[in-house]
C-alpha positions as CSV (number, residue, x, y, z in Angstrom):
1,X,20.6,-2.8,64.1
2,X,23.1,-1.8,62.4
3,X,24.5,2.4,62.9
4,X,27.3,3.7,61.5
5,X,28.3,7.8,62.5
6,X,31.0,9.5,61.2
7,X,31.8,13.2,63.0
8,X,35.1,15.2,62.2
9,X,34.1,17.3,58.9
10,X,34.0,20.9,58.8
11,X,35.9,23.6,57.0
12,X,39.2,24.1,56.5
13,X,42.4,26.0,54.1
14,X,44.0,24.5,51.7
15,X,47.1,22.6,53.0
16,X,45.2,21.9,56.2
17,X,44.1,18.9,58.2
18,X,41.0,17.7,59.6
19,X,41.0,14.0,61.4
20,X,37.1,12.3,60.6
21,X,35.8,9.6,62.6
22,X,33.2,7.0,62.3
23,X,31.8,5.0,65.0
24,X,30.0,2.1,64.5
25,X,27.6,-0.5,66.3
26,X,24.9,-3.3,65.9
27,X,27.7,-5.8,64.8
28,X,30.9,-7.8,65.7
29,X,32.9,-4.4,64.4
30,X,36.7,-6.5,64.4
31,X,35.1,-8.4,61.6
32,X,34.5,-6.8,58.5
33,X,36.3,-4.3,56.5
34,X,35.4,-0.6,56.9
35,X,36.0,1.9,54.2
36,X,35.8,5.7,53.5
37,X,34.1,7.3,50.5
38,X,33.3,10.7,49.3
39,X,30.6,12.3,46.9
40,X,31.2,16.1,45.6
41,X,28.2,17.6,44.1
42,X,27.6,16.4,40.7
43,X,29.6,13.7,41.0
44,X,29.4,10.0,41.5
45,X,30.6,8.6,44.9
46,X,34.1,7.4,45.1
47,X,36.1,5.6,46.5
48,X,39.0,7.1,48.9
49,X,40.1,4.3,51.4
50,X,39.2,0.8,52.5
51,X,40.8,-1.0,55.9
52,X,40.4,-4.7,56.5
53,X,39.0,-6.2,59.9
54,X,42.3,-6.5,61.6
55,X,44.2,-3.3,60.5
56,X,46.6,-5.3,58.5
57,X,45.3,-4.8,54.8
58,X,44.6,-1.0,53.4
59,X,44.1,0.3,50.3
60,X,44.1,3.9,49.5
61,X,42.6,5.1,46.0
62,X,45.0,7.1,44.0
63,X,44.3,10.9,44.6
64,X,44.6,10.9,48.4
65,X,47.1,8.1,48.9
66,X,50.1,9.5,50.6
67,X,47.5,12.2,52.0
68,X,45.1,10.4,53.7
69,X,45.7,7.8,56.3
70,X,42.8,5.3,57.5
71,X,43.2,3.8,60.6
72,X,40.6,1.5,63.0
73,X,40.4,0.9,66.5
74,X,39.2,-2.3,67.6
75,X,38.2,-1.3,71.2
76,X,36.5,1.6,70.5
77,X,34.1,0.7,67.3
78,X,35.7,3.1,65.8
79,X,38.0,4.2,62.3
80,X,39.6,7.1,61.3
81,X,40.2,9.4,58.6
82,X,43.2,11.1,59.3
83,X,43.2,13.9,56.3
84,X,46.7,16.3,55.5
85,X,47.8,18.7,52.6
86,X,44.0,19.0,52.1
87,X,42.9,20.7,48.5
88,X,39.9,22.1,47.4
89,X,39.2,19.4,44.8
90,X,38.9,17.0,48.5
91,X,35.7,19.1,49.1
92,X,32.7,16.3,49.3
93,X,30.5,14.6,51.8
94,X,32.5,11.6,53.4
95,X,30.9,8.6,54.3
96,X,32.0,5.7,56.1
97,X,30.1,2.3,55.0
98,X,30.8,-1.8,56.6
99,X,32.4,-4.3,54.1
100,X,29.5,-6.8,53.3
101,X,30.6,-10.4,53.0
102,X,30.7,-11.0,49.5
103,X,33.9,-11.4,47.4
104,X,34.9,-8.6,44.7
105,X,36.9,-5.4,45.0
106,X,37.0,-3.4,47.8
107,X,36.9,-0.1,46.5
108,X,33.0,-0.5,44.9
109,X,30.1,0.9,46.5
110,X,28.1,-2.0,45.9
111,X,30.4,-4.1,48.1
112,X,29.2,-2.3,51.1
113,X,25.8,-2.9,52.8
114,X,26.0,0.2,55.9
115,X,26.3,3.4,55.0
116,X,27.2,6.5,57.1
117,X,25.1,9.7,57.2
118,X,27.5,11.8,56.0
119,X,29.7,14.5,57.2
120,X,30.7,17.6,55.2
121,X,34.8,19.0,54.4
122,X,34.7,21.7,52.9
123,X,38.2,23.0,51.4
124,X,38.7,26.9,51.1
125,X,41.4,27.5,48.1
């Protein structure tokens, strides 16, 4: 079946880094789309980044891009989450999820059929 676990999280100063992981198995990994999401309290989950099954197509939602860089290796299962110039409004539970294969814009929840557990950043001000 399916698994998808993401480790990395923790807590860490403003203007800090922390690099998440997610590995993932039960399925050919090289071809679907993974992406990255985040839910603070309160809030609805959002989107931060998506990464297509070969690396070559990314998409970064507007308040991390230029922060954040998502990356994937193929070999190892495996995508990253590498996090800089962190801020306390990044505080949330991340979750990496699989790319179903439906059509339709990569940065919706409902796009996605695998979901992570979870791992917690917390961002100290």
């Amino acid at each position: 079946q399916v698994q998808l676990v993401e480790s990395g999280g923790g807590l860490v100063q403003a203007g800090g880094s922390l690099r998440l992981a997610c590995v993932a198995s039960g399925y050919t990994f090289s071809s679907y789309g993974m992406g990255w999401f985040r839910q603070a309290p309160g809030k609805e989950r959002e989107f931060v980044a998506y990464i297509s099954g070969t690396g070559r197509s990314i998409d970064y939602s507007n308040s991390v891009k230029c922060r954040f860089t998502i990356s994937r290796d193929n070999e190892k299962n495996t995508i990253y989450l590498q996090m800089n110039s962190l801020k306390p409004e990044d505080t949330a539970v991340y979750y990496c999820a699989k790319r179903a294969a439906v059509a339709g814009s990569w940065s919706a929840p409902t796009k996605y059929d695998y979901w992570g557990q979870g791992t917690q950043v917390t961002v100290s001000s």
